[in-house]
C-alpha positions as CSV (number, residue, x, y, z in Angstrom):
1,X,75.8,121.3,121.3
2,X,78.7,119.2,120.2
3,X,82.5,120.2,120.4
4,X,83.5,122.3,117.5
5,X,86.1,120.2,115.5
6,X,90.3,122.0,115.7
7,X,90.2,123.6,112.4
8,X,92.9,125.4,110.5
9,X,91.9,128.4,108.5
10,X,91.0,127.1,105.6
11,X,88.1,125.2,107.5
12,X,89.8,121.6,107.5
13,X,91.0,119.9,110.4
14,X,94.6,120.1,111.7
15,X,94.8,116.5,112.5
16,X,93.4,114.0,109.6
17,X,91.4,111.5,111.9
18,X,91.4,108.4,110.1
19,X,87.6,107.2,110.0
20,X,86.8,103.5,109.1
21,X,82.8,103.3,107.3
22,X,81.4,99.6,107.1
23,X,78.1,99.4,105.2
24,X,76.7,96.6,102.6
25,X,75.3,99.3,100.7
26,X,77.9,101.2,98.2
27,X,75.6,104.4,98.3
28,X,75.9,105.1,101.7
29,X,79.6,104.5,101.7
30,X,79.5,107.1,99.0
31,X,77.3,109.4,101.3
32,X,80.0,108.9,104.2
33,X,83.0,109.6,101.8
34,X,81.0,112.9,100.7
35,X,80.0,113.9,104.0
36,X,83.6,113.7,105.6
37,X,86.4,114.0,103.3
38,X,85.5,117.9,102.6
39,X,85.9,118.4,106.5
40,X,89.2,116.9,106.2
41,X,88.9,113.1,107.7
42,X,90.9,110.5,105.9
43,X,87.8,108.0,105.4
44,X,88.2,104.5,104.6
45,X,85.2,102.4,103.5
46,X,84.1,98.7,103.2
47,X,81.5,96.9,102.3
48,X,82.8,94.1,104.3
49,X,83.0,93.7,108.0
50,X,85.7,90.9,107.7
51,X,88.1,93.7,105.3
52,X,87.7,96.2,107.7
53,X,89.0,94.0,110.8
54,X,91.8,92.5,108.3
55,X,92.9,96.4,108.0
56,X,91.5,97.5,111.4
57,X,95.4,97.0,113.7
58,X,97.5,98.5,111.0
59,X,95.5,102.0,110.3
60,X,94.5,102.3,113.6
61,X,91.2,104.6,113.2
62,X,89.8,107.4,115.4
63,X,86.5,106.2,114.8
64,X,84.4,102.6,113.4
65,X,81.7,103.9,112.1
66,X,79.4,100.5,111.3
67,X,76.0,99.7,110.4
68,X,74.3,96.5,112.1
69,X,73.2,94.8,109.3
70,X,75.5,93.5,107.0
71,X,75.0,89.8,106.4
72,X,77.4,87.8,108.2
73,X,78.6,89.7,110.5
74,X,76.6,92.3,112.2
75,X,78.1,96.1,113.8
76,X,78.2,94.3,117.1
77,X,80.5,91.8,116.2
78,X,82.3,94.4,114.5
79,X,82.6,96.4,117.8
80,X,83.5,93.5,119.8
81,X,85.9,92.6,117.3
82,X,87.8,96.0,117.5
83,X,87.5,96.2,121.0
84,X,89.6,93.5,121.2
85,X,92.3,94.9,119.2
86,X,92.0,98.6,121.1
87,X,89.5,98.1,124.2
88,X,89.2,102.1,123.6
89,X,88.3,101.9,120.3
90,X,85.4,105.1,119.3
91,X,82.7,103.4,117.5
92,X,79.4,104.8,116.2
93,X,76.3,102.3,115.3
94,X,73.8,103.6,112.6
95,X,70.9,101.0,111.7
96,X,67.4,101.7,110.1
97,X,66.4,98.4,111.3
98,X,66.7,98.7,114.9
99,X,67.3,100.8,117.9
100,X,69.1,101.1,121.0
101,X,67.4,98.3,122.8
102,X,69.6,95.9,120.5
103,X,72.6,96.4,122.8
104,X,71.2,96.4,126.1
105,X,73.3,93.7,127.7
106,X,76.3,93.5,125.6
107,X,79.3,94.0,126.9
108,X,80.8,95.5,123.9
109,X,78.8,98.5,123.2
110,X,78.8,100.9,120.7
111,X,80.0,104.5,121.8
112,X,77.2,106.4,120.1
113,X,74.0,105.3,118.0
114,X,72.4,107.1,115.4
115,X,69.1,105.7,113.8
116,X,68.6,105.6,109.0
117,X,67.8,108.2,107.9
118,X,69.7,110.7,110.2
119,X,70.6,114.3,109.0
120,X,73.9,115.1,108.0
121,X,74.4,117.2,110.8
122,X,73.6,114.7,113.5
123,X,76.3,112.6,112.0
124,X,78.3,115.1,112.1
125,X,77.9,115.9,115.5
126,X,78.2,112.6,116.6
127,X,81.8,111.9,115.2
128,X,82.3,115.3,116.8
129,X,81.8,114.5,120.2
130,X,83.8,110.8,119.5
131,X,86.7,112.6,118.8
132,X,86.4,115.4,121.4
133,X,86.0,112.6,124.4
């Protein structure tokens, strides 16, 4: 079981942890913005990769959240990317197209990896436990 979130009484978090979403598809952006606003995240989303690294030192967010296909640039280049800006940088890795085996032998790793289609709750969970480590 995952780390309950700090919440406030009114069921939002104290702290508004800045979460950066990178997917090529608008709808899942949408999904993300839906999922995690009402808990009280300040989530920023981009369809592209090479935006989100332009914004990435300035905003500074408690978790990348990233998909692995995106075209030119893939979530682990975004991860290794961010890394070098924060070496401690949370990230979580969703994909429908692949599994875990992708990063086995990369030095810049995703945190946590969650497999298309997960449950709302799972993804939940896992920014959760990114924020609580």
């Amino acid at each position: 079981m995952a780390p309950a979130l700090d919440m406030s009484a009114n069921g939002k978090q104290n702290k508004k942890d800045t979460i950066f979403v990178v997917d090529d598809e608008p709808m899942l952006l949408d999904l993300a913005s839906a999922i995690l606003e009402p808990l009280g995240f300040n989530v920023q989303t981009f369809r592209d990769p090479k935006r989100a690294l332009r914004e990435f030192p300035a905003a500074r967010p408690t978790v990348v959240v990233t998909d692995y296909a995106m075209g030119e640039m893939n979530g682990l280049d975004l991860v290794r990317e961010c890394r070098l800006v924060n070496p401690r940088q949370k990230t979580l890795l969703l994909s429908g197209t692949v599994d875990e085996t992708i990063y086995e032998g990369v030095t810049a790793k995703p945190d946590r990896f969650l497999a298309k289609p997960y449950q709302v709750r799972d993804f939940i969970e896992s920014l959760q436990e990114l924020i609580a480590s």
